[in-house]
N, C-alpha and C positions, 0 to 999 in steps of 0.2 A: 380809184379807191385809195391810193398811197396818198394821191394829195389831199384828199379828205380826211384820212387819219392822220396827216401832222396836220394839220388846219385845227381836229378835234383834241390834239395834245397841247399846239401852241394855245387855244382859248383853256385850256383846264391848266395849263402854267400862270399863263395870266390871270384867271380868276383867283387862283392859289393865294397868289402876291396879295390879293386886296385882302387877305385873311389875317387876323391880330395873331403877331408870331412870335409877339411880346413873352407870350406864355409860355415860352420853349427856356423865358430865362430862371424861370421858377421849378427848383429844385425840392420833387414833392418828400425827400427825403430829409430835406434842412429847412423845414419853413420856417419863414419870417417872423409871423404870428406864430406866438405860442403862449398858450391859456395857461393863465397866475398858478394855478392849481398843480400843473405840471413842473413848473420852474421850483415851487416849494417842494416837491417830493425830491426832484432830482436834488435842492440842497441841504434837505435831509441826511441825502443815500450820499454825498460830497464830506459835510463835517462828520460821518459818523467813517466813514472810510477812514479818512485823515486818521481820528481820537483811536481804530484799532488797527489801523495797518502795524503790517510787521517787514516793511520793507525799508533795508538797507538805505534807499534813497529817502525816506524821508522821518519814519516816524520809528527810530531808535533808542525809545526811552526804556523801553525792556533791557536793551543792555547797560545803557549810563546808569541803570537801578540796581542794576545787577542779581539783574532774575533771571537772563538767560547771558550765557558768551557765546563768541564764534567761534569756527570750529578751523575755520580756514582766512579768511578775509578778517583781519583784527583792525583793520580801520577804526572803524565803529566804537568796538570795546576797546580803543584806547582813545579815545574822545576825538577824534579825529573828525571835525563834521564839516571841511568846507572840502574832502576831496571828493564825495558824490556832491555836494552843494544840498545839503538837507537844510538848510537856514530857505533857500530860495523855494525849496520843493515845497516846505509848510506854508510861505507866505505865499505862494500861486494858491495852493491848493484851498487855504481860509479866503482870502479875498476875492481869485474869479471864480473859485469852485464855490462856495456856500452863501460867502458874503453877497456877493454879486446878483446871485438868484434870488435870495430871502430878500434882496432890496427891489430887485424887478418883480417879482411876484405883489410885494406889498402896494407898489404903482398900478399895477393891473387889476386889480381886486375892485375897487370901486368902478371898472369899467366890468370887468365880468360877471361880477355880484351883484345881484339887484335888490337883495336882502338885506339894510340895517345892520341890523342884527349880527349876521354872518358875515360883511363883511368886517364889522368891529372885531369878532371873534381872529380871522384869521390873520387880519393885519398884524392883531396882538399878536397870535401864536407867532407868526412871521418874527415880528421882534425880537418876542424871550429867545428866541435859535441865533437873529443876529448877536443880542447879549451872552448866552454861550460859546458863540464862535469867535466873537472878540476875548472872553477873557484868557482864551488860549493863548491869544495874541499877545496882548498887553505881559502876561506871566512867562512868557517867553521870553520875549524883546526888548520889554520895557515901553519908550515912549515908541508910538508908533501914528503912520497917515489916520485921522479918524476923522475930524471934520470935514475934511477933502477927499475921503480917499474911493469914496463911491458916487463923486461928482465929474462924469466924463469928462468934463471941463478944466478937469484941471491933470493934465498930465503926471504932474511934477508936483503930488501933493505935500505941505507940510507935516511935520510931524507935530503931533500932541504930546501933552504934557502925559504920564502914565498914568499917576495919581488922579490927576483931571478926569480923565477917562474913564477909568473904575469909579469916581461917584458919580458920572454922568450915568454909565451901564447903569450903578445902583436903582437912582432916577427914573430909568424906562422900565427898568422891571416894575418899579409902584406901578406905573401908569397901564402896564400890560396885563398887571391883575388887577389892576379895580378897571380897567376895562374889559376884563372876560366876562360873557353871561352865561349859566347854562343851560338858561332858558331857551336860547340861539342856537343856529347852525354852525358848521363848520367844515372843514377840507373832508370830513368823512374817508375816505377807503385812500386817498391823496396822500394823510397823515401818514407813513406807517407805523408811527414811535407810538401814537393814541388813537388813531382812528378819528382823529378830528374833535373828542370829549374834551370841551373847554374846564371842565372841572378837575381834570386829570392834569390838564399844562399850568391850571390856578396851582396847584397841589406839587409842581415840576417847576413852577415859577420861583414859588417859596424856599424850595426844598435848595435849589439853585442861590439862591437869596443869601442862606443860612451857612451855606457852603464857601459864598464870595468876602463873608462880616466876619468868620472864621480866617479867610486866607488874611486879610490886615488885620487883625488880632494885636500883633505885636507891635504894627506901624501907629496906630489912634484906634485903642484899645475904646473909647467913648462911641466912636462910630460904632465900631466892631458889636457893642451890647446893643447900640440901640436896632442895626439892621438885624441883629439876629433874633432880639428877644421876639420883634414884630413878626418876621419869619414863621417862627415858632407858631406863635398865638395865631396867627393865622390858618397854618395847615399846614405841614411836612410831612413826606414819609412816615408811612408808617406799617409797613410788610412790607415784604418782596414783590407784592402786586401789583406795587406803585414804580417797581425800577422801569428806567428809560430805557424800554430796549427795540431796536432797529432789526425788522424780523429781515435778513435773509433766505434767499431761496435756493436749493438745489443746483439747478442749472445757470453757467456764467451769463452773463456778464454781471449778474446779481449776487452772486455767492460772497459769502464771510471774506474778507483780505487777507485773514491768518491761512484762511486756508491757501487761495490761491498762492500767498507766498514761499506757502513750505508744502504743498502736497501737490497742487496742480504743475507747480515748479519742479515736484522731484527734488528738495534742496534739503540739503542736511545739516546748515551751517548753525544751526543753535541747539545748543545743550544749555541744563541747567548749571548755576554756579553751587561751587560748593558750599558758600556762605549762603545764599537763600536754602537751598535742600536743607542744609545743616538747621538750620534754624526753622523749619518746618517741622522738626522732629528733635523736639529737647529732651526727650526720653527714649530710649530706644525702644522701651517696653511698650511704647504707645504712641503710633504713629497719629501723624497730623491728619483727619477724615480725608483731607481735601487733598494729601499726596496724590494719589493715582488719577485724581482728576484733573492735574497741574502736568504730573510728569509721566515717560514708560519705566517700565525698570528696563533698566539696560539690559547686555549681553548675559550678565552673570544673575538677571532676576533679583538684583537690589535697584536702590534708587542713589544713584552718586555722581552728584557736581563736580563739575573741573570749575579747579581755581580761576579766576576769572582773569582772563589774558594771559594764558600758561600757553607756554610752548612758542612759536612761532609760525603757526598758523598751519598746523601737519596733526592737532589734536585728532584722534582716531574716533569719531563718534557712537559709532556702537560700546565702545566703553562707559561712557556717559548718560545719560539719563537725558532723551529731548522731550519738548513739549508735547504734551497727549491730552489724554483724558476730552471732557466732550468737545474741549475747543476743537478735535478734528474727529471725535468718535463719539455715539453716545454713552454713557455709562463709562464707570472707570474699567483698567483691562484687565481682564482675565487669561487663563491660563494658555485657550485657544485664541487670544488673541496675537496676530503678530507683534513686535514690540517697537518694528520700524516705521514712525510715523510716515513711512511713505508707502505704505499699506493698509493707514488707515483714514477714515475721511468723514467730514463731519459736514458742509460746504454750507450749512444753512444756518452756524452757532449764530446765536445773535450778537448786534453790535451794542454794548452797554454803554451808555450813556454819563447816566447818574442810578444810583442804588442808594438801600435802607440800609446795609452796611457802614458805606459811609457816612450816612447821614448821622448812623447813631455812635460814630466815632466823632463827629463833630460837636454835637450834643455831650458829650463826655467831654471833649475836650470846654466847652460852654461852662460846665458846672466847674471843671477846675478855675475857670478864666474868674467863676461871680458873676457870670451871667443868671439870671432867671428862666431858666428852660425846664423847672421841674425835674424831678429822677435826681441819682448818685450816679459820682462819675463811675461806680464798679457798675451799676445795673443797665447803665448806657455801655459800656464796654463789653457786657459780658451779652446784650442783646447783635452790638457790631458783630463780633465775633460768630454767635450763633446763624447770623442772620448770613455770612459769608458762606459758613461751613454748608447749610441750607441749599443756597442759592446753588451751588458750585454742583449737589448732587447727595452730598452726608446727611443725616437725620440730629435730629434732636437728642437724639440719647448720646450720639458722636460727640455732638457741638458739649453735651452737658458733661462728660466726661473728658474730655481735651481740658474743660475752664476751669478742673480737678489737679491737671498739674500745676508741681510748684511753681515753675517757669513763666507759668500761664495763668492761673489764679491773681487776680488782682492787687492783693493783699500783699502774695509774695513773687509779682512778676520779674521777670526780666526787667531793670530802669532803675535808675537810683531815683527818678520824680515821675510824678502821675504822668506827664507827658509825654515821659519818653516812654511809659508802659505802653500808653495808647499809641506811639507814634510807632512802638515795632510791632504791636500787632497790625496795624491799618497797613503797614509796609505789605504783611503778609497778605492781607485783604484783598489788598491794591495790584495783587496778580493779572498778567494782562491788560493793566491799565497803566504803562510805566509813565505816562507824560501825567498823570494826575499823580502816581505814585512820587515822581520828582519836585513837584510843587510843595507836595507833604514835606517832603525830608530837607527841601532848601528851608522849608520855617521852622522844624524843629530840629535840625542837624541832626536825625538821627532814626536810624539807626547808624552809626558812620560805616563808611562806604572806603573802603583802602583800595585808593587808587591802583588800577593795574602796573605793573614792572613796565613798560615800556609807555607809559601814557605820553600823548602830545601834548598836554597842557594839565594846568591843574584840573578838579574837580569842575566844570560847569555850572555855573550858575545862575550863567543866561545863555540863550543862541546869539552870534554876531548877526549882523542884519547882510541881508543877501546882498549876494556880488553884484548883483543888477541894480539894486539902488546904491551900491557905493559907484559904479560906473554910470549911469544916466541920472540918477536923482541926485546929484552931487552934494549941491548948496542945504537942502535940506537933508540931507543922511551928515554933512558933517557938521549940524546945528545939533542934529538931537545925539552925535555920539559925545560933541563936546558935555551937553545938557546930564547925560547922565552917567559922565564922571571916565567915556571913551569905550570903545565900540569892543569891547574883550568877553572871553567868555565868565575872567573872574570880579566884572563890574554888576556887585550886590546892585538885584530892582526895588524899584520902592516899600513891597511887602516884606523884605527877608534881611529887616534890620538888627535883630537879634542875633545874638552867638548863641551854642549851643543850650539847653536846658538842660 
């Protein structure tokens, strides 16, 4: 019997062996294959991370704007950005986080879509997202890898011209809307920004369009009319129905970035400044709708900024006013509400994209420029305005009474020129979006911004380029810092030629 039962183990080892075991190397958790469809959402849920995070490492434009300070770690709010390495954090996170998938999904599409149609649609959408997540780039850094830089083959891509770049972006956006149909298919339930309505991303293309002919404005003012006016005539924004937003869900690993950074965290490191608060409230009699949806009131039940970079990093935060309202709750707070944003929690705000607010601060600024976009620069101002105070959670009688003060009234705003009216309220607008809010303010210098008491450098007004391309991409990281005038944070990019207005 014993020797019959190894006789019956030795033939069942050996038949084993002749089994394909190959398949033991396939990791059903990491596959290999992964459907176009999948790689576009994940680089959705990638560039819309990036554009609202609120972390320290990487997307710190809330403080250089100075809408929020730290409260302990002042790094940051002294311009300090190569000791977490957030130059490198943004360029990982645009290039293999978004870039990288919108360009492999746009590859797979013609093999996974057997529809024309649909596949035309998504490629396009695919693109308009790669031309949004570049212009991030490009308005950061300047010249940067584009024609190489999503070519495997090339390790050690060169760098582009900047300028080159943005009217090439310009270029694919034509090609992406007069290639959408809406007659076609599209990513459906994949999308999360649209659902897949190629009429909505036509509409998200333009809107984008008008927004990029406005940022060179001041560089060839002749482009600048002709991409915007087209923009326009085509179809831009027009409600709050139309904003880009990236629906978050409850439970991580999906949940909003603000949140997880200051509530899932437990972190108390940002309060408002007292220049932004200040200037949300030019009346005392009449607060700004959108305070208690921006800020908590502090300890004492007011809303009050610390100066921005005050103290040495021991500021007491319950004195101060941190961010709230529905970014981490919904609704503004009330009396039973706690006032410690780490007691309250919002995990699903969505990520904004692009919005009718800005668009119609752009259009405003359009009519000052002699652009042909129709409307007064007061009635495009006074709709941006309305259109924030809205969106944010205030009503229509709020927004119409706020554009009542003097401060605030067009006529007799805050700004010695139309521009700089428009450019502090869109500052104001532009809450929670500090990386757009700093592209504003580097082209119209203003609302001006006094550098914190201990800053490392002057004012920024580009990122250096990551440590990893001045250590491995050598030859090409010291072409393009010679190229555009050396690798500093106070070497002006191609858009932000003008001095103040």
């Amino acid at each position: 019997m014993k020797k019959t039962a190894f006789i019956f183990v030795l033939v069942s080892m050996l038949s084993a062996c002749t089994k394909d075991i190959t398949k033991l190397n396939i990791d059903p958790k990491n596959p290999v294959n992964v459907p176009s469809y999948s790689l576009f959402t994940e680089a959705e849920r990638s560039i819309t991370n990036t554009v609202t995070s609120a972390s320290v490492n990487l997307n710190i434009f809330r403080l250089i704007e100075q809408q929020w300070t730290e409260t302990t770690y002042l790094n940051e709010t002294n311009y300090q950005i190569t000791y977490r390495k957030q130059p490198d954090a943004i360029w990982s996170a645009i290039y293999s986080g978004a870039l990288t998938n919108f360009d492999r999904a746009k590859k797979l599409i013609p093999t996974d879509v057997k529809d024309a149609g649909t596949q035309k649609n998504e490629i396009a959408i695919a693109d308009i997202m790669e031309v949004y997540s570049y212009y991030y780039l490009v308005t950061t850094f300047g010249n940067i890898p584009y024609s190489q830089a999503l070519d495997i083959s090339q390790p050690f891509p060169k760098y582009d011209d900047a300028a080159t770049i943005y009217s090439e972006l310009l270029t694919r956006l034509d090609g992406d809307i007069a290639a959408l149909n809406p007659s076609a298919g599209s990513y459906g339930n994949a999308d999360i920004i649209y659902g897949g309505i190629p009429a909505n991303w036509a509409k998200f293309a333009n809107t984008l369009k008008l927004k990029m002919g406005i940022t060179i404005a001041d560089v060839d003012n002749v482009k600048a009319k002709a991409v915007v006016e087209a923009a326009v005539k085509a179809g831009v924004f027009t409600s709050n129905d139309d904003n880009a937003l990236f629906a978050y869900v409850t439970t991580p690993p999906n949940t909003n970035p603000v949140w997880v950074d200051l509530v899932q965290s437990q972190r108390h490191d940002f309060v408002g400044t007292s220049q932004f608060i200040n200037l949300l409230n030019p009346n005392t009699a009449t607060q700004d709708p959108r305070t208690p949806y921006f800020f908590a009131e502090n300890k004492n039940s007011v809303y009050l900024g610390a100066d921005n970079g005050s103290g040495s990093g021991g500021i007491v935060y319950s004195n101060y006013s941190l961010p709230s309202g529905p970014l981490l709750t919904p609704g503004p707070p009330t009396s039973s509400q706690p006032k410690s944003i780490g007691s309250v929690t919002n995990p699903d705000f969505p990520g904004l994209l692009l919005d009718y607010s800005e668009t119609e601060f752009n259009l405003a600024e359009a009519v000052e420029r002699g652009f042909n976009v129709g409307g007064t620069i007061e009635s495009h101002y006074d709709a941006a305005i309305t259109a924030s105070i809205t969106y944010w959670g205030g009503t229509t009688a709020q927004a119409s009474a706020y554009l009542l003060l003097p401060k605030v009234a067009f006529a007799t705003a805050t700004g010695t020129t139309p521009l700089q009216k428009i450019a502090l309220q869109e500052y104001l607008a532009l809450y929670n979006r500090g990386w757009d809010a700093w592209i504003v303010n580097r082209r119209l210098d203003y609302p001006a911004l006094v550098a914190p008491p201990n800053a490392y450098s002057a004012f920024p007004v580009r990122f250096t380029y990551p440590i990893s391309e001045q250590n491995v991409n050598v030859v090409n990281y010291n072409q393009a810092s010679a190229a555009i005038g050396g690798d500093k944070v106070t070497t002006k990019l191609f858009f932000d030629t003008k001095g103040a207005y």
